[in-house]
C-alpha atoms as a printed R data frame, in Angstrom:
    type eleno elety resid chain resno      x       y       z
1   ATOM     1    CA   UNK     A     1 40.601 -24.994  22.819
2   ATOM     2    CA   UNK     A     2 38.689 -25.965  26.268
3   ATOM     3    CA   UNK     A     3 36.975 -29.229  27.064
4   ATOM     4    CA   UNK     A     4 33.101 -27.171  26.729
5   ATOM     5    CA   UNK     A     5 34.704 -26.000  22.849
6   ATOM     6    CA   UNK     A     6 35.171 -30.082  22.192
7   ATOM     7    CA   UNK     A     7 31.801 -31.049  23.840
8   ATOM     8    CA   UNK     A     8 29.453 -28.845  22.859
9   ATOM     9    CA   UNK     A     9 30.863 -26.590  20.098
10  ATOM    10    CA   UNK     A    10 32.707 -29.056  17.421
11  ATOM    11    CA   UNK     A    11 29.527 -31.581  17.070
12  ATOM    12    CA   UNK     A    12 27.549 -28.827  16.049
13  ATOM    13    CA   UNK     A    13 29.837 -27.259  13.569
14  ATOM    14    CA   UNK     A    14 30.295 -30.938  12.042
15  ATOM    15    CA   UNK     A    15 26.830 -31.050  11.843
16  ATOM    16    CA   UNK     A    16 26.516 -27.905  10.398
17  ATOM    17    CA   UNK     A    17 29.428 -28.268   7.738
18  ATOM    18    CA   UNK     A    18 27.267 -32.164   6.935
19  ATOM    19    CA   UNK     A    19 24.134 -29.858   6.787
20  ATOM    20    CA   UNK     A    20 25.736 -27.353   3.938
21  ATOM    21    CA   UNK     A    21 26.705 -30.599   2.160
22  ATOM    22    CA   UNK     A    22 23.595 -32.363   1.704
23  ATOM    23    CA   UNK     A    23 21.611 -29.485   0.923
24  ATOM    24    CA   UNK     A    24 23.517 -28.548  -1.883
25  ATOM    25    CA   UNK     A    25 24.164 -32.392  -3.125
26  ATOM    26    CA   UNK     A    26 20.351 -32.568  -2.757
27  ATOM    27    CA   UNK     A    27 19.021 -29.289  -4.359
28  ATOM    28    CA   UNK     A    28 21.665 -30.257  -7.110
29  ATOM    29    CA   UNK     A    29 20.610 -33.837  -7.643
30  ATOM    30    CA   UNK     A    30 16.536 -33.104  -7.745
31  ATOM    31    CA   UNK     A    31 17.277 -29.939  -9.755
32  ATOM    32    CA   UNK     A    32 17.953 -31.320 -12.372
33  ATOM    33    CA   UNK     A    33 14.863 -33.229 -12.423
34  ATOM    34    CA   UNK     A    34 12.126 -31.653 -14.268
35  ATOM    35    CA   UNK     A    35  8.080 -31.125 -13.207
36  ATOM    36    CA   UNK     A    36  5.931 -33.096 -15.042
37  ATOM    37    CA   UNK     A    37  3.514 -29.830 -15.542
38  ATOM    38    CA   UNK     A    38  6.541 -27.482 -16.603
39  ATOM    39    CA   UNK     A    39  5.865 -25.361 -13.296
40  ATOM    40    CA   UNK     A    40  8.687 -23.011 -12.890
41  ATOM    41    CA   UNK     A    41  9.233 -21.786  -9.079
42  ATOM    42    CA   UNK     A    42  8.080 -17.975  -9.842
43  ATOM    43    CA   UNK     A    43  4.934 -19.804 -11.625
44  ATOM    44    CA   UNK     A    44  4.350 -22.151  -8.746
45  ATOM    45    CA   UNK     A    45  4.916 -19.074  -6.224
46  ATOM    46    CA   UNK     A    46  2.311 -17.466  -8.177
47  ATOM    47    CA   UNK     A    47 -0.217 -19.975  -7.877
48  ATOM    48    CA   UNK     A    48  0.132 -20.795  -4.843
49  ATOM    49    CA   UNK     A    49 -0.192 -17.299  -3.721
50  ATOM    50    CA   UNK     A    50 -3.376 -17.203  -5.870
51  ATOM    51    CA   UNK     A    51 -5.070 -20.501  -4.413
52  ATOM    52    CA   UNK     A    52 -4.405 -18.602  -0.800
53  ATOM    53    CA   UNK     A    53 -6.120 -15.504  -1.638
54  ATOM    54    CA   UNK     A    54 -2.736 -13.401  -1.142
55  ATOM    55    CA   UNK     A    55 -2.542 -10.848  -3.862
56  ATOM    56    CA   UNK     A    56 -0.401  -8.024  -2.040
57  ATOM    57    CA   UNK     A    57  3.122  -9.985  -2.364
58  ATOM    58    CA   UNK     A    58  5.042  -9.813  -5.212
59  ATOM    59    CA   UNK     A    59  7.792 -12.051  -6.630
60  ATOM    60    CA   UNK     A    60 11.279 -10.964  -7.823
61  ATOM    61    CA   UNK     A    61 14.422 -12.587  -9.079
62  ATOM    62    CA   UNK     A    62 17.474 -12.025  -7.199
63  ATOM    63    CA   UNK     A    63 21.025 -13.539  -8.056
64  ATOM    64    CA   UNK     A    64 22.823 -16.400  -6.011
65  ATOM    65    CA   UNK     A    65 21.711 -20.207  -5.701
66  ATOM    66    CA   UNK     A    66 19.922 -20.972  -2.885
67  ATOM    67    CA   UNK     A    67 19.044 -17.333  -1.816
68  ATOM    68    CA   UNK     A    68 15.094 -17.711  -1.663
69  ATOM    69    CA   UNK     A    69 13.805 -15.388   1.107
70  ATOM    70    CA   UNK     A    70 10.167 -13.898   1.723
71  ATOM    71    CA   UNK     A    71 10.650  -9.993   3.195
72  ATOM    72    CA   UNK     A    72  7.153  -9.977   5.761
73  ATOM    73    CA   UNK     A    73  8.013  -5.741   6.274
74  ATOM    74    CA   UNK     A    74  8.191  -5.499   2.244
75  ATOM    75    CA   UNK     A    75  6.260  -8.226   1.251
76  ATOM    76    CA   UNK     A    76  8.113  -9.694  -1.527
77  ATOM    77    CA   UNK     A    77  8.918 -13.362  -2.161
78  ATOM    78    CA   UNK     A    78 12.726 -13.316  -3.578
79  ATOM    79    CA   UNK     A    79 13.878 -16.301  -5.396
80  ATOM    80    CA   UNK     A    80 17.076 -17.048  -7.013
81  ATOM    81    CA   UNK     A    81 18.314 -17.777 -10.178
82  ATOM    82    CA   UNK     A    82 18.315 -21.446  -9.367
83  ATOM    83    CA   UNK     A    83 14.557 -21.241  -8.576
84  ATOM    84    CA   UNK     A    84 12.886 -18.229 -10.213
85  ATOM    85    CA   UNK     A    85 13.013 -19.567 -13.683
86  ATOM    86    CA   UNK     A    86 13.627 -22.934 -13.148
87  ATOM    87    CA   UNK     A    87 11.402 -25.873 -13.826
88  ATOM    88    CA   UNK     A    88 13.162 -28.611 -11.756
89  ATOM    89    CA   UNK     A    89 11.293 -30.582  -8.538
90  ATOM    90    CA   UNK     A    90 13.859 -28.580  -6.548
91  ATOM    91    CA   UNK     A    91 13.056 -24.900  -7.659
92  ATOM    92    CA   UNK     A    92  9.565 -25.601  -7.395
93  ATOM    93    CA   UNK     A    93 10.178 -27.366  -3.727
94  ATOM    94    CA   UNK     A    94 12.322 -24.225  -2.566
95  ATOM    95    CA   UNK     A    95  9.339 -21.761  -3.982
96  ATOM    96    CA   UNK     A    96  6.382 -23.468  -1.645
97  ATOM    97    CA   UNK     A    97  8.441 -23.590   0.933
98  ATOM    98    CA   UNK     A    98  9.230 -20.082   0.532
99  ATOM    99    CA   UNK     A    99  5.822 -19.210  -0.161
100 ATOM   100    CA   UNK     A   100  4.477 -20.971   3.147
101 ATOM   101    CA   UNK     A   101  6.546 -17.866   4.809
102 ATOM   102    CA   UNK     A   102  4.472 -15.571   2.972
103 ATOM   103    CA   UNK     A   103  1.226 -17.700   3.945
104 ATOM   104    CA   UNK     A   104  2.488 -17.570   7.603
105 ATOM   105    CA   UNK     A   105  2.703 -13.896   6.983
106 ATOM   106    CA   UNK     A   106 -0.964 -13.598   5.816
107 ATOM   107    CA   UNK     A   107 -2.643 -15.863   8.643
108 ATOM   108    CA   UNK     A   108 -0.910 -13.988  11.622
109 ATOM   109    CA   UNK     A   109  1.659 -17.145  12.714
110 ATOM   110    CA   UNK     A   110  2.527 -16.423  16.232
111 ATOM   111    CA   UNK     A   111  5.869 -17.656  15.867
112 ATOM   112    CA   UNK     A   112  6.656 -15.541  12.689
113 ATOM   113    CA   UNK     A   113  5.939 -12.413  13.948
114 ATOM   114    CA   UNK     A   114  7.984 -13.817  17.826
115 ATOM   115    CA   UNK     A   115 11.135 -14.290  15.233
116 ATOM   116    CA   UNK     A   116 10.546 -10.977  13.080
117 ATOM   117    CA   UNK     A   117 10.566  -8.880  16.529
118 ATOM   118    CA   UNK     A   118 14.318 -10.983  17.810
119 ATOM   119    CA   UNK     A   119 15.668 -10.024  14.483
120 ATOM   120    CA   UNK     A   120 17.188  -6.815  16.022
121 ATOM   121    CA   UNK     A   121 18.348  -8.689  19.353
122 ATOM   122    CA   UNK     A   122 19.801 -11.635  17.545
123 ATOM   123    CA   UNK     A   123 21.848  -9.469  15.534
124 ATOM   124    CA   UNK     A   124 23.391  -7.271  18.267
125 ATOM   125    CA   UNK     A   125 23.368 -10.320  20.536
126 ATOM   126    CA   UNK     A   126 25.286 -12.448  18.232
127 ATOM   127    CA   UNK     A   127 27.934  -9.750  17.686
128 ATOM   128    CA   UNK     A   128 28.129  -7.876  20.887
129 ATOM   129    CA   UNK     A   129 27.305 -10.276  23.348
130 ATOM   130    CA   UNK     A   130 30.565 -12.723  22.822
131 ATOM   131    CA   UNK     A   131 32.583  -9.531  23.113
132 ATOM   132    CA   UNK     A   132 31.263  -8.317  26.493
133 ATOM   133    CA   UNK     A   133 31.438 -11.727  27.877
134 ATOM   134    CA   UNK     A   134 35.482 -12.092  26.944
135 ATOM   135    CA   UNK     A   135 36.004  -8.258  27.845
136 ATOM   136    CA   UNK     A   136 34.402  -9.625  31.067
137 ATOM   137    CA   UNK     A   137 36.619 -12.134  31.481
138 ATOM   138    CA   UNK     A   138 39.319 -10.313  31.524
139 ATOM   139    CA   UNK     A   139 38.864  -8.102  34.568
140 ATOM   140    CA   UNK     A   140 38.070 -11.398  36.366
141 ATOM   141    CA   UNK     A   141 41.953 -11.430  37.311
142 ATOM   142    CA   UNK     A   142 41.872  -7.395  38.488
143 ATOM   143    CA   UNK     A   143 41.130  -6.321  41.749
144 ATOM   144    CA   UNK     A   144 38.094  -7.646  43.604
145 ATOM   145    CA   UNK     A   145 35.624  -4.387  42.335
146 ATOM   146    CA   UNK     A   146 37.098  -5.029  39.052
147 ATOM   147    CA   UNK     A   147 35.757  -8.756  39.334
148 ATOM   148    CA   UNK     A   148 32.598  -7.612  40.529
149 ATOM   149    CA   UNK     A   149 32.474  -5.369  37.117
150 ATOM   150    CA   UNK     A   150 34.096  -7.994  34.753
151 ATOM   151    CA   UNK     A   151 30.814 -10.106  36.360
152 ATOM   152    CA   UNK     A   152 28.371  -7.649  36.055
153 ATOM   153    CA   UNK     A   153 29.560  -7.284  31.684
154 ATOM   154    CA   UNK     A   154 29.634 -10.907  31.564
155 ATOM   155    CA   UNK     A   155 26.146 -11.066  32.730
156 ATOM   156    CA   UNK     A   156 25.174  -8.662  30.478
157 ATOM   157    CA   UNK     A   157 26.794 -10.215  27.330
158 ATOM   158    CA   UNK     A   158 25.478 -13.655  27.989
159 ATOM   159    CA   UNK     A   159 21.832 -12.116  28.315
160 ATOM   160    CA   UNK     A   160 22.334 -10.189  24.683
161 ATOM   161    CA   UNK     A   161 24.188 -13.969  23.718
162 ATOM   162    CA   UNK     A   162 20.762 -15.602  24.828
163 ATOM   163    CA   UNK     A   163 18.723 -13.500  22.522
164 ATOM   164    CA   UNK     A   164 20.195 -14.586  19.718
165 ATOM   165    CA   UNK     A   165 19.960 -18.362  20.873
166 ATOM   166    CA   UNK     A   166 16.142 -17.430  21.201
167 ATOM   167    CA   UNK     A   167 16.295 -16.246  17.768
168 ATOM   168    CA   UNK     A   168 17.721 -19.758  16.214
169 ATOM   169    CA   UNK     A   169 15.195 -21.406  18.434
170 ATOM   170    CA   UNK     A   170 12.601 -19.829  17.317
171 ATOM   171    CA   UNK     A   171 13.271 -20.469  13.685
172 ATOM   172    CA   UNK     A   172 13.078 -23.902  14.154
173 ATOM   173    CA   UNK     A   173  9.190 -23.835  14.298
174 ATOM   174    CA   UNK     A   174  8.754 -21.338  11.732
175 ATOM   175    CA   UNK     A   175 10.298 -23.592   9.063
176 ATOM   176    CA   UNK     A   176  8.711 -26.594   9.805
177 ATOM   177    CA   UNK     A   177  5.480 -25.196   9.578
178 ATOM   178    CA   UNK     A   178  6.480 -23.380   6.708
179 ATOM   179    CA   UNK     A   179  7.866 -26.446   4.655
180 ATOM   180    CA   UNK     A   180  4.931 -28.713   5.526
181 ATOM   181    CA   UNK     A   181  2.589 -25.187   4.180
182 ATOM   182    CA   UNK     A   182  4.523 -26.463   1.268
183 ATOM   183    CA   UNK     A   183  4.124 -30.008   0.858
184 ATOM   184    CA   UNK     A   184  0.416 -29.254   2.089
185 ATOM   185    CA   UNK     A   185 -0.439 -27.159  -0.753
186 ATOM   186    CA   UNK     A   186  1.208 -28.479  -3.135
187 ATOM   187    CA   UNK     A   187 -0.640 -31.939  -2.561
188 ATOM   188    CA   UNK     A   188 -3.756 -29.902  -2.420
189 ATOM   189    CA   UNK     A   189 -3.249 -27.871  -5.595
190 ATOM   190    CA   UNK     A   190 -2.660 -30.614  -7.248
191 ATOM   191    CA   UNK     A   191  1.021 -29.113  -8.609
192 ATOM   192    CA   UNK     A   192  3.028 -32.236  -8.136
193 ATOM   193    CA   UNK     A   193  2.305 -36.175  -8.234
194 ATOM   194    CA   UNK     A   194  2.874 -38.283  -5.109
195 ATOM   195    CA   UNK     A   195  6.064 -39.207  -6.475
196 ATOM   196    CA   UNK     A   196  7.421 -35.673  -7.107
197 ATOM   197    CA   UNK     A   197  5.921 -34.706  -3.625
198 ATOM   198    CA   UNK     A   198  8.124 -37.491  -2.290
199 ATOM   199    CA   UNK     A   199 11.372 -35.621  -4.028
200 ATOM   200    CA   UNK     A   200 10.257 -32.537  -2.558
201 ATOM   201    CA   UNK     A   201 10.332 -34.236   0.885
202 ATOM   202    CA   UNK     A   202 13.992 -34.639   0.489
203 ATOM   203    CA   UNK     A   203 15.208 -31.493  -0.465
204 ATOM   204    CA   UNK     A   204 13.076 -29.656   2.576
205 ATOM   205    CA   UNK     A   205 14.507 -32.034   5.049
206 ATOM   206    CA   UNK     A   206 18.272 -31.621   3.517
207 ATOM   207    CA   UNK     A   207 17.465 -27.718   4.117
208 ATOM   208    CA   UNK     A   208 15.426 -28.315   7.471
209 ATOM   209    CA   UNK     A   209 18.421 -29.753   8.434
210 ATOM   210    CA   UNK     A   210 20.727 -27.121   8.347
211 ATOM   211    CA   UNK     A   211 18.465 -24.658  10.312
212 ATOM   212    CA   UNK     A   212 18.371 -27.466  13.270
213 ATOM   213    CA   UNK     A   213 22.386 -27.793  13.046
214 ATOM   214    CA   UNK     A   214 22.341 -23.473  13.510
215 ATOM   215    CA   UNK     A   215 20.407 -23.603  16.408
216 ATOM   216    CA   UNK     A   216 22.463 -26.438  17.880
217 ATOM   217    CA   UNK     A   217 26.029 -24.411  17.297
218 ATOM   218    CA   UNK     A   218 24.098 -21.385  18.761
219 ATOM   219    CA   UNK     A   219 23.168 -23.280  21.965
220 ATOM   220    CA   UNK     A   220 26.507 -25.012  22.474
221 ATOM   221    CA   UNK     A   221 28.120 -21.822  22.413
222 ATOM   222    CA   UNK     A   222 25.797 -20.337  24.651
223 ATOM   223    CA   UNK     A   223 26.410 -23.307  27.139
224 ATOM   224    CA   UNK     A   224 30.241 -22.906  26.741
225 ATOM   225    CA   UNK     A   225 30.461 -19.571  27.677
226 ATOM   226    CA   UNK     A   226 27.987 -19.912  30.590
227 ATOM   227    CA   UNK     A   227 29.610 -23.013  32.292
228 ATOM   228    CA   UNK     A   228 33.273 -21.292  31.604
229 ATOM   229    CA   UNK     A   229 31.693 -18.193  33.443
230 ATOM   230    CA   UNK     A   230 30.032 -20.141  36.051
231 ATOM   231    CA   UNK     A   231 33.621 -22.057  36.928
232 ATOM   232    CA   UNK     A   232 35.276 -18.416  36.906
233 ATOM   233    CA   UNK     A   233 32.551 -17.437  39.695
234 ATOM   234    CA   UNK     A   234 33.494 -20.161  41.636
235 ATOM   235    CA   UNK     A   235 37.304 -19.900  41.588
């Protein structure tokens, strides 16, 4: 373990671990509080859908807690069995927020459609790019054309590495927006009372928080691998 792993790396995966915590302890503790209208999240979804003027996404169940996705290529808005069915200030919290992706979708959000296109980088990137930069590292020690090629691999896996930073980055943004689509039309429809709204607050924070402690871990490993590449350079 290097003095870059300590500084930049284990913060972020504390944070992260904290992050997993509190959503959960959150989701459970307003879950099993109930909407004073009886909305269920699939019902909310719905509506909210319906007060947007989106009729060409549909909603489907899909098993797991905390699974909630919206597919922009297939247009579906998948919620779990935690929220689908569920009446609680959670599910319904978790379904706007969800549905504010869709609603992204529909308006053209710059941001969503910047993430959509680094799906495909970020996923090679986050697999293949660590591995070229360690392959890399180990010609450093060769011959001085094999250090020119162990340089020229590194290069290339911390630029595939940086994509998927971009991708985290980028995320950031997109759920913001999308969670305050959520309390915003939710307050506007009229679904929830100030005081529910309030509960809602705190379960999209607990989850907003979790996305910032990604991008964090994603960054701090970028920066370790950089400045451990940069000192290799130099020796």
């Amino acid at each position: 373990m290097d003095l870059y792993y300590l500084i930049f790396v284990i913060p972020a995966v504390i944070l992260s671990l904290y992050a997993q915590i509190k959503v959960k302890s959150t989701f459970s503790k307003y879950s099993k509080v109930a909407s004073e209208k009886n909305l269920t999240g699939a019902q909310a979804a719905s509506f909210l859908l319906k007060a947007n003027s989106i009729t060409d996404v549909t909603i489907e169940k899909i098993a797991g807690n905390l699974t909630d996705h919206y597919s922009p290529n297939e247009k579906v808005l998948r919620l779990s069995e935690s929220v689908y069915g569920k009446n609680s200030i959670a599910a319904v919290g978790v379904a706007a927020h969800e549905t504010g992706h869709a609603i992204q979708h529909a308006t053209k959000y710059g941001p969503l459609g910047l993430r959509s296109s680094l799906v495909p980088i970020a996923n090679i990137g986050s697999r293949l790019g660590p591995v070229l930069v360690m392959a890399g590292f180990g010609l450093f020690a060769g011959s001085q054309s094999n250090s020119a090629l162990g340089q020229m691999i590194v290069n290339v896996g911390l630029l595939l590495f940086a994509g998927s930073v971009a991708f985290y980055l980028v995320t950031l943004p997109v759920e913001f927006n999308a969670s305050n689509r959520a309390m915003k039309i939710l307050k506007d429809a009229n679904a929830l009372s100030d005081e529910e709204l309030q509960y809602v607050k705190k379960v999209l924070s607990a989850a907003a928080m979790t996305y910032v402690a990604s991008a964090l871990t994603a960054v701090g490993n970028f920066l370790r691998i950089f400045l451990i590449s940069r000192n290799r350079r130099k020796s």
